[in-house]
C-alpha positions in Angstrom: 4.7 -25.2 2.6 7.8 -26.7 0.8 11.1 -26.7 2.2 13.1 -24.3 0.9 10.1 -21.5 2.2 10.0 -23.0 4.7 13.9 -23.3 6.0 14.4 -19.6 4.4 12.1 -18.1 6.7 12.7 -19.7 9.8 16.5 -19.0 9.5 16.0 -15.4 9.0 12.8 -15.2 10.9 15.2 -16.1 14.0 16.8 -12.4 14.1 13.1 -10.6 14.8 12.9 -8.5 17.4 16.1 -8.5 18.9 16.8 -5.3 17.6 13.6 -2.6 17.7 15.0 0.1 15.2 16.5 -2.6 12.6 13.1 -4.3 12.7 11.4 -0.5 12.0 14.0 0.3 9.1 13.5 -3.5 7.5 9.7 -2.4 7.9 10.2 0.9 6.1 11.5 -0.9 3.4 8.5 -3.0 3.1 6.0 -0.1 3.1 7.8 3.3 2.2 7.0 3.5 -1.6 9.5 5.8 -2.1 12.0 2.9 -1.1 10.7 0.3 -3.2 9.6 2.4 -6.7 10.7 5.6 -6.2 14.3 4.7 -6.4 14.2 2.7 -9.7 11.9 5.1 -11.4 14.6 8.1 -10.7 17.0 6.0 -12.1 14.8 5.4 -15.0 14.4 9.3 -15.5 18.5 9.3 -15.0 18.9 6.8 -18.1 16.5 8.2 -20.6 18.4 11.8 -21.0 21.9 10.2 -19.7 22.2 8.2 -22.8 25.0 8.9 -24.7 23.2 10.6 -28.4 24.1 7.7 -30.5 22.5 5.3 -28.4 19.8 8.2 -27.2 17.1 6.3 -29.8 17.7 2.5 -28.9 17.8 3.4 -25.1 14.7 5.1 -24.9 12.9 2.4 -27.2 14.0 -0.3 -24.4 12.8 2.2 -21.7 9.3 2.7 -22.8 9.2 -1.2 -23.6 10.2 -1.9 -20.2 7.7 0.5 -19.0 5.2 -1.4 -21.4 6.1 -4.8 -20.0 5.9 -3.9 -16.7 2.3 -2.4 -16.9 1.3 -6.0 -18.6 2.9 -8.1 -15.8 1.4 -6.2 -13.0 -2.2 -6.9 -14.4 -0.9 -10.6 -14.8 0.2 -10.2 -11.3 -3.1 -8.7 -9.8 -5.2 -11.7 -12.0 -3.1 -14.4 -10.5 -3.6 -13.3 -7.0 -7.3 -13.9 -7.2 -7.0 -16.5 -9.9 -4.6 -18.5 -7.7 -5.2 -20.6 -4.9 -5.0 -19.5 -1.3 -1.6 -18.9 0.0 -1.3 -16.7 3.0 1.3 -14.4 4.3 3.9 -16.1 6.1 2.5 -13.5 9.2 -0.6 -15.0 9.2 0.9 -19.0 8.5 0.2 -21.1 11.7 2.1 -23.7 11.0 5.7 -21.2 10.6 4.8 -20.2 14.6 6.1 -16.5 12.8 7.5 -14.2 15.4 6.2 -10.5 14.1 9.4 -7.8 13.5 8.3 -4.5 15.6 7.0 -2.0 12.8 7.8 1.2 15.2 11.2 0.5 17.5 9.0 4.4 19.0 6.0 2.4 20.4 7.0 -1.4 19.9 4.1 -1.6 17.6 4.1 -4.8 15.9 3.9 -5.4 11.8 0.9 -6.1 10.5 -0.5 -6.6 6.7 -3.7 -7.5 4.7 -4.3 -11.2 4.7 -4.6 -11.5 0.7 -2.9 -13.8 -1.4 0.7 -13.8 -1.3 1.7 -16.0 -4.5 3.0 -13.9 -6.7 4.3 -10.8 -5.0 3.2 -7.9 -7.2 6.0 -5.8 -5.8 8.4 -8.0 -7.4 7.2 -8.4 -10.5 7.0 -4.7 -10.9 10.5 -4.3 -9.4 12.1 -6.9 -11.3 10.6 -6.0 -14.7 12.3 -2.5 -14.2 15.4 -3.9 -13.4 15.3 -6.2 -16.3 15.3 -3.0 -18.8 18.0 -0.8 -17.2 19.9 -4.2 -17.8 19.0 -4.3 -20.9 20.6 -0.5 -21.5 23.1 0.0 -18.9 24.8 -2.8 -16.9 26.2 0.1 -15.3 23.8 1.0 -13.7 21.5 -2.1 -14.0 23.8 -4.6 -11.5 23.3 -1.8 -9.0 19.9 -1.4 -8.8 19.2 -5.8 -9.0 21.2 -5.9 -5.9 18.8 -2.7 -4.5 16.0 -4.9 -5.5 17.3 -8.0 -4.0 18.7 -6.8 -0.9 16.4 -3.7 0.1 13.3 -4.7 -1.5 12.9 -8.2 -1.6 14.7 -9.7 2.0 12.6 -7.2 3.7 9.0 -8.9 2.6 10.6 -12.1 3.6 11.7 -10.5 6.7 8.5 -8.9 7.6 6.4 -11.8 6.7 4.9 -10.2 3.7 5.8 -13.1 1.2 7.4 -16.4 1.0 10.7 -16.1 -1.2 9.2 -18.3 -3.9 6.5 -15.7 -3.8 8.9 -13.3 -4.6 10.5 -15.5 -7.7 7.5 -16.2 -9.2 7.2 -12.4 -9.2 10.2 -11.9 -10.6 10.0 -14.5 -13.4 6.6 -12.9 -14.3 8.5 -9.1 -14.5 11.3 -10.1 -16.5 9.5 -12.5 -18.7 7.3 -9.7 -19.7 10.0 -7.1 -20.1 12.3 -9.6 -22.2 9.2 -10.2 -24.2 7.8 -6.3 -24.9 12.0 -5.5 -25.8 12.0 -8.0 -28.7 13.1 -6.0 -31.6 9.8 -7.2 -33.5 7.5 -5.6 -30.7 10.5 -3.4 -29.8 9.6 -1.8 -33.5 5.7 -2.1 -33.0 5.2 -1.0 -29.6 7.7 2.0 -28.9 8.9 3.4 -32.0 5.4 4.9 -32.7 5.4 5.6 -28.5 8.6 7.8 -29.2 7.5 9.4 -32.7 4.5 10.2 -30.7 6.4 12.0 -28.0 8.5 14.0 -30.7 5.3 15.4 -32.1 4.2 16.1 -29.2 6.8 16.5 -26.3 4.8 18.4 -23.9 1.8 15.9 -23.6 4.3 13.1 -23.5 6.6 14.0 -21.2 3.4 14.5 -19.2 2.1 11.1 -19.1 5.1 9.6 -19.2 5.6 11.6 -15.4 2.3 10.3 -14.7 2.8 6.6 -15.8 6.3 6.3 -13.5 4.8 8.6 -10.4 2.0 5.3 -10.6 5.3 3.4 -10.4 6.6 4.6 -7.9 3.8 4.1 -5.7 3.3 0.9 -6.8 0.6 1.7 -8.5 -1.9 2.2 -5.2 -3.5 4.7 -6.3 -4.8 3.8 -9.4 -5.4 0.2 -7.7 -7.3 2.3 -5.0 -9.6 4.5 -7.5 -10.2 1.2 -9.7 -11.3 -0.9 -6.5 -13.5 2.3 -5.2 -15.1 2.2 -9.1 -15.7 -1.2 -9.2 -17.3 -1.6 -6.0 -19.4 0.9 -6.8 -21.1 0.3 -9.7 
C-alpha cells in the first residue's frame, strides 16, 4: 500500500466507533443510493428546464453529453475492476489492522462489503463525471454539488473501508476525463445534437428514456448491473 493510502486511512480510520449513530449515517452515505445518485440526478433534471432559453440548447447539449460520458466511463470502470490487478478493500486489508465503523448505531451491527476489487471506485467515476457537466453549465450549481460529492460521497467510502482515496481519484480522473472528452464541441455536434433533434420529434419517447437512463443513475446503475450479471451467468 503506498503512503499517502495508507496515512489517509489510518488518520481518519482512528475516529470509528466512538460514536454509533455517526458511524450509521457515514454508512448510509455509503449505501443509500438515493444519497449518492439520486441527489445529482435531481439536480440534473433541475438544470435541463432551469436554463435560461438562450442558453436552453447549449445546456441541454452538455447535459446529454455528460450523460453520454458517464455511461462510457462506468463500462471503463466495470472492465478495469476485473482487468486490474487485485486490490482489496481497505475492510478486508490485513496489514491497515482496519477497525470496522458500526453500520446500525440500533443493533451495533458492524459494516461489511463484497471483497471485489476496489481500484477504481465505480461510484466515483460515475459521481464525478456528473459533476464534471453541471460544471461545465452552471458553476452555480456545479461547486455545490463537487463539495456533495467530495464530502458526502467520497469520505464516507474512505471512512467505511469501501475504497482507498486513490481508488476514489482514479475514479474521478476516469469520470471527468470521459465527460470533458464526450462535451468537445466536435462530439458535442455528433453525439447530442441528433440526441436532442431526436427528442423534439419525439418528446414523449424521449423524455421517457431519458427518465429511465438517470433513474439507472441514480441507483448506480445496480439494477441493470444485476439483470446483466443474472443474463450472463445464465447463458
Amino acid at each position: 500500500m503506498n503512503p499517502f493510502d495508507y496515512h489517509f486511512i489510518t488518520f481518519i480510520n482512528q475516529f470509528a466507533r466512538k460514536s454509533g449513530f455517526f458511524d450509521s449515517v457515514a454508512s448510509e452515505f455509503v449505501t443509500n443510493n438515493i444519497l449518492k445518485g439520486g441527489i445529482l440526478s435531481a439536480l440534473l433534471w433541475f438544470l435541463w428546464f432551469s436554463a435560461p432559453v438562450p442558453d436552453r440548447t447549449r445546456v441541454r447539449q452538455v447535459l446529454v453529453a455528460t450523460l453520454m460520458g458517464a455511461l462510457l466511463a462506468m463500462l471503463i470502470s466495470r472492465v478495469l475492476v476485473h482487468e486490474l490487478p487485485f486490490r482489496p478493500r481497505p475492510l478486508y486489508n490485513k496489514e491497515l489492522h482496519f477497525v470496522a465503523p458500526i453500520a446500525d448505531w440500533r443493533t451495533n451491527e458492524i459494516a461489511s462489503f463484497t471483497d471485489l476489487n476496489s481500484m477504481p471506485s465505480d461510484t466515483a467515476t460515475l459521481v464525478f463525471a456528473l459533476v464534471t457537466g453541471m460544471l461545465l453549465v452552471s458553476w452555480r450549481i456545479g461547486l455545490p454539488a463537487l463539495v456533495y460529492a467530495v464530502v458526502f460521497v467520497c469520505l464516507p467510502r474512505v471512512y467505511g473501508g469501501v475504497h482507498n482515496p486513490t481508488d476514489l481519484l482514479a475514479g474521478a480522473v476516469l469520470g471527468t476525463s470521459c465527460v470533458l472528452l464526450a462535451t468537445r464541441p466536435r462530439l458535442l455536434q455528433r453525439l447530442a445534437v441528433p440526441v436532442l433533434v431526436f427528442g423534439k420529434r419525439y418528446p414523449g419517447l424521449f423524455y421517457a428514456s431519458l427518465f429511465f437512463f438517470t433513474s439507472q443513475v441514480s441507483s448506480m446503475f445496480d439494477d441493470v448491473r444485476e439483470f446483466l450479471s443474472f443474463f450472463l451467468l445464465t447463458h
